[in-house]
C-alpha positions as CSV (number, residue, x, y, z in Angstrom):
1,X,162.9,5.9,171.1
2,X,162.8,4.0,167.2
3,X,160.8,1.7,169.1
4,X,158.4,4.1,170.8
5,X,157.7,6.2,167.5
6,X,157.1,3.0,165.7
7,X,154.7,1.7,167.9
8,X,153.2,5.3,168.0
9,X,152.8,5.5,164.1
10,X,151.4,2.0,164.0
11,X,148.6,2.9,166.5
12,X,147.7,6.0,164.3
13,X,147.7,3.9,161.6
14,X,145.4,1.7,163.2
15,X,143.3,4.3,164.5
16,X,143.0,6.0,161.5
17,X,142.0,2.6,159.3
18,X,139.5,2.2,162.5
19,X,137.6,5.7,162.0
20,X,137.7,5.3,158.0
21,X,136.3,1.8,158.4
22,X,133.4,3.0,161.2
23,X,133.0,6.2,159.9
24,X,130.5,5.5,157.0
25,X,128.4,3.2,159.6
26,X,128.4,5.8,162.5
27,X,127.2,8.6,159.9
28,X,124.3,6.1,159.0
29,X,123.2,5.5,162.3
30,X,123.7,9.2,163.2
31,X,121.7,9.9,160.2
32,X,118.6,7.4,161.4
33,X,118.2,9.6,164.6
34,X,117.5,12.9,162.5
35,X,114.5,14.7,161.6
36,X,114.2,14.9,157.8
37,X,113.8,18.4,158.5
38,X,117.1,18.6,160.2
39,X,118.6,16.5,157.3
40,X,117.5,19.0,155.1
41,X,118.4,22.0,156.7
42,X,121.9,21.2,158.6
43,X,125.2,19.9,157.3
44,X,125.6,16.4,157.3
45,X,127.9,15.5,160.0
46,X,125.8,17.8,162.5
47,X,124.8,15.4,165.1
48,X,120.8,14.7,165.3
49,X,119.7,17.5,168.0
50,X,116.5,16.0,168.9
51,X,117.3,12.2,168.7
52,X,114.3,10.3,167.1
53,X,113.2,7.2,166.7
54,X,110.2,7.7,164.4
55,X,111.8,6.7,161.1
56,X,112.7,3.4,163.0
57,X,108.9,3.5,164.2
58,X,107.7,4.1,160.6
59,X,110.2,1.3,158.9
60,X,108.3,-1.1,160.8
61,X,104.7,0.4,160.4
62,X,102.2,-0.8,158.2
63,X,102.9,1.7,155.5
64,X,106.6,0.2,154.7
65,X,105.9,-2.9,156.3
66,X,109.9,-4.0,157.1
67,X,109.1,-7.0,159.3
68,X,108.6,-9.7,156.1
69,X,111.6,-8.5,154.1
70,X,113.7,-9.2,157.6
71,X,111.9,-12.6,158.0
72,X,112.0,-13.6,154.5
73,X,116.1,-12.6,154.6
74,X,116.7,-14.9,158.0
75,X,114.9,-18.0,156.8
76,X,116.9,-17.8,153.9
77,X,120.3,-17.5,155.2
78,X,119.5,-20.0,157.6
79,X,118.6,-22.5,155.0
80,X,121.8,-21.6,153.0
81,X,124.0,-21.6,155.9
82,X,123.2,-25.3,157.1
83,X,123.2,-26.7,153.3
84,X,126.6,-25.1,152.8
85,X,127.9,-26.3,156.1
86,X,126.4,-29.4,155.6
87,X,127.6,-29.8,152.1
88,X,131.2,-28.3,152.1
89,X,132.4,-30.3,155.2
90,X,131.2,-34.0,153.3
91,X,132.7,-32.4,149.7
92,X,136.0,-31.0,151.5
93,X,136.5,-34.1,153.5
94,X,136.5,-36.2,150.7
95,X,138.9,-34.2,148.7
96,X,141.4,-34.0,151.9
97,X,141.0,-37.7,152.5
98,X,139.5,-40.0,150.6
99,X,141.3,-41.8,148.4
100,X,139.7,-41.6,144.5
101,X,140.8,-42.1,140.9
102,X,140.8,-38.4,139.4
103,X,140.7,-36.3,143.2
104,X,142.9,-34.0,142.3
105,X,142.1,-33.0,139.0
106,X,138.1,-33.2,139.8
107,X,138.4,-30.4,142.6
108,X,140.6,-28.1,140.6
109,X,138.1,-28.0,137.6
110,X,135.7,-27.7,140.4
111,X,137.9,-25.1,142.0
112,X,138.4,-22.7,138.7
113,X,134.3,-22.2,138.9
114,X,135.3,-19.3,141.4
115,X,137.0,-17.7,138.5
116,X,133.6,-17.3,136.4
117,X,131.7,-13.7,137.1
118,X,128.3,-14.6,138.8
119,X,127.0,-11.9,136.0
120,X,127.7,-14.7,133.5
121,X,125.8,-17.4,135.1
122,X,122.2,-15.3,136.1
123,X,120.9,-15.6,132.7
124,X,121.0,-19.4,132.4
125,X,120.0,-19.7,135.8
126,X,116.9,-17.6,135.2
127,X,116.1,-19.7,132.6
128,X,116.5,-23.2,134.0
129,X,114.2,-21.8,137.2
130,X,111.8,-20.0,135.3
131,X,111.2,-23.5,133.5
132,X,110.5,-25.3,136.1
133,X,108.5,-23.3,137.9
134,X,110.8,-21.8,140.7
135,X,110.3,-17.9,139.7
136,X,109.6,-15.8,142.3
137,X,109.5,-18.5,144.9
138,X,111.5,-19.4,148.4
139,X,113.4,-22.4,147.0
140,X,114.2,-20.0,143.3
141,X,116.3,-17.3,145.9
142,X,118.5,-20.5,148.1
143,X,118.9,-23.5,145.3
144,X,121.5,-21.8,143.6
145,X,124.0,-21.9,146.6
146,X,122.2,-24.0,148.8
147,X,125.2,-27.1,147.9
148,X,128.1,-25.6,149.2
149,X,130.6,-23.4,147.1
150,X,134.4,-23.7,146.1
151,X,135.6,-21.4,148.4
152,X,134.1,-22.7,151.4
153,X,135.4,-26.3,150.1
154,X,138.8,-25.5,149.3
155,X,139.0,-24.0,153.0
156,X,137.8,-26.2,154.9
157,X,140.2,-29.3,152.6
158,X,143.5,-26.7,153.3
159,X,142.1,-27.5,156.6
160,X,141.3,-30.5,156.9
161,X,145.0,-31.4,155.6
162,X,146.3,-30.4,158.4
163,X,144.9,-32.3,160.9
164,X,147.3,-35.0,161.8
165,X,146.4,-38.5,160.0
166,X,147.5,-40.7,162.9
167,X,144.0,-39.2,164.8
168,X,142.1,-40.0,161.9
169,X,144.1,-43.8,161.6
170,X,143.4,-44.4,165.4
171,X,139.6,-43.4,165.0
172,X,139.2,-46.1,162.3
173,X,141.2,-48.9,164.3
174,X,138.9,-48.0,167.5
175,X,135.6,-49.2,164.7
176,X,135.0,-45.2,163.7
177,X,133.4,-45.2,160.4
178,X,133.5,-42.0,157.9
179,X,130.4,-40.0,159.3
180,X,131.5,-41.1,163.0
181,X,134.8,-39.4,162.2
182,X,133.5,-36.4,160.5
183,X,131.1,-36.0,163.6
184,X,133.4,-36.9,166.4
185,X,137.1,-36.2,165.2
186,X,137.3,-33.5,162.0
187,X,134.2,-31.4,163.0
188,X,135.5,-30.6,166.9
189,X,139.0,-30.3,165.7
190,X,137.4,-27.3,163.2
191,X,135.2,-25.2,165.3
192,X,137.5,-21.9,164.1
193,X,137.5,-22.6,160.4
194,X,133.8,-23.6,160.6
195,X,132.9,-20.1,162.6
196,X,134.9,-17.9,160.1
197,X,133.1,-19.8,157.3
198,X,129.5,-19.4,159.5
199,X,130.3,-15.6,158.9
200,X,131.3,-15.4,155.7
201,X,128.7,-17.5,154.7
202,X,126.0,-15.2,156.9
203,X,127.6,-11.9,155.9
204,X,127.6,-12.9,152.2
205,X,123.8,-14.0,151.6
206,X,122.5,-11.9,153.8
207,X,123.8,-8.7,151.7
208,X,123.0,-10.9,148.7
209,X,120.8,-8.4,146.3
210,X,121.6,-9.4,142.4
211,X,120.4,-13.0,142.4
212,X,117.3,-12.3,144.9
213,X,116.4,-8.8,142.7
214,X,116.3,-10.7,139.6
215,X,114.6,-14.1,140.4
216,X,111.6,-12.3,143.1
217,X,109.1,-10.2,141.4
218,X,106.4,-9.5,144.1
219,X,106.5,-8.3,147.5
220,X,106.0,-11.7,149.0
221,X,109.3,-13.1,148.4
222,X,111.5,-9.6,148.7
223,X,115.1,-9.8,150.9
224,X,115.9,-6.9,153.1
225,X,118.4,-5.5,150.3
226,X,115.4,-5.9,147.9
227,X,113.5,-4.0,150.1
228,X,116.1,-1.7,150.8
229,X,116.8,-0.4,147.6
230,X,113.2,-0.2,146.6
231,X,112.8,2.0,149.8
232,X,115.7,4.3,148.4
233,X,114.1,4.2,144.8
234,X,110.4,5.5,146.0
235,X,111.5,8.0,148.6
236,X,114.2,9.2,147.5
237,X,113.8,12.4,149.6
238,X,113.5,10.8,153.1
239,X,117.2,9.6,153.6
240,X,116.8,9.4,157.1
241,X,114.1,5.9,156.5
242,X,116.7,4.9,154.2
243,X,119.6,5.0,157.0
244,X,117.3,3.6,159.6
245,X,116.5,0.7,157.0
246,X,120.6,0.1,156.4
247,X,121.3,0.5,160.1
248,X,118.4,-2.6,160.7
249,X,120.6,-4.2,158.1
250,X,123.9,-4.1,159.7
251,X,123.1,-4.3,163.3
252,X,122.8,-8.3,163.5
253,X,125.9,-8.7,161.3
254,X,127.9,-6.4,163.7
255,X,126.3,-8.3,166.4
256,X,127.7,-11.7,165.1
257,X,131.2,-10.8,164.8
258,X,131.1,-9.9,168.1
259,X,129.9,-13.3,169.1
260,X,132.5,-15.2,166.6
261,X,135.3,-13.1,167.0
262,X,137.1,-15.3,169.3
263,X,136.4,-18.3,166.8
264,X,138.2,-15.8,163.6
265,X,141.3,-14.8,165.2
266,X,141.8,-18.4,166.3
267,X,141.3,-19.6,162.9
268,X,143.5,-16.9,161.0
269,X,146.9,-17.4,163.6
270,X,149.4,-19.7,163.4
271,X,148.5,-22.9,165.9
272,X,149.9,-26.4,165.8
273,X,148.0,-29.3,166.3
274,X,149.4,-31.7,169.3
């Protein structure tokens, strides 16, 4: 019976986290379907009674014009993502394995950059790109995280550490140089920290909005959470555009975790390497 009721409170725990978690996103996407006559005129959590689709229609109409912000916001997480990847797995590689005077101290200093407020670092970095000409351009928005980041370099050398050295020691007698090992021993080996890292990496530029709000100012270069809150800050009174314009937003990130899920709860439990 303990065992029962303890199971039973940990499912309504669980279910309760579940609907707090959801319930922000379902009201957004239940407030997308509305009328903003029936916005205005119901309560809030009154489901939309007739479902529409015109303020998705509208979004992407030639008056708000949504499609470029979207485009604009996948070419530049793409661009980050493989420069990161890239980057991070030849920088976390040689600090799990590669033998250097100063290793150690050189990716702690490296390491304590994570505890510096990205706040402190925009007005520099506006000033070195506004110098050289990268205001307001593609390459001004992905530059300043295009080379990897300390997070994503001290997980992937926790895990790289782990991988048993004898593999890496019979790679190199076999002939295996550095980049055939990374390619054909380290990189298979860390498909689960590498997808947990895709999506952190994905999830994190793609609701990027300080560093793309300050360094764009035209329409040409403007992110979806640009775009977004400029929607919010001209129409103020339409909230239902403004839902449909965060549901857009969320709906491939939801659709990723689905995809990578697998790949995240492998690379968060507790497996041995044989």
């Amino acid at each position: 019976m303990r065992r029962l009721l303890a199971n039973l409170g940990t499912y309504a725990l669980l279910i309760a986290g579940a609907l707090i978690t959801l319930g922000p996103y379902v009201l957004s996407f239940g407030t997308s379907l509305k009328s903003p006559q029936q916005f205005a005129r119901e309560p809030t959590l009154t489901p939309p009674d007739p479902v529409t689709f015109t303020n998705y229609a509208a979004l992407f109409s030639g008056r708000y014009d949504f499609i470029p912000p979207l485009a604009i916001t996948i070419q530049v997480v793409v661009v980050i993502l493989v420069g990161q990847l890239v980057c991070s797995v030849l920088a976390a590689y040689a600090f799990a394995r590669v033998r250097f005077p100063g290793r150690e101290a050189l990716f702690w200093i490296y390491l304590a950059t994570l505890m510096v407020p990205q706040v402190v670092t925009l007005i520099p970095l506006y000033t070195m790109f506004s110098q050289v000409g990268l205001r307001d351009t593609f390459w001004g928005i992905v530059l300043p995280t295009l080379l990897g980041s300390p997070y994503a370099i001290f997980l992937l050398r926790e895990y790289f550490r782990g991988i048993p050295e004898d593999l890496i020691s019979a790679a190199r007698l076999d002939g295996a140089g550095t980049l055939r090992i990374l390619r054909h021993v380290i990189v298979p080996m860390s498909r689960p920290i590498l997808a947990t890292l895709t999506i952190i990496t994905i999830v994190t530029h793609w609701n990027n909005f300080l560093w793309p709000l300050i360094i764009t100012s035209s329409d040409k270069w403007r992110v979806l959470t640009v775009a977004t809150a400029s929607l919010q800050s001209q129409y103020n009174g339409n909230w239902t555009l403004v839902m449909a314009a965060a549901t857009v937003a969320m709906a491939p990130l939801v659709v990723l975790f689905l995809v990578f899920q697998r790949h995240v709860v492998r690379s968060i439990s507790l497996t041995g390497l044989k």
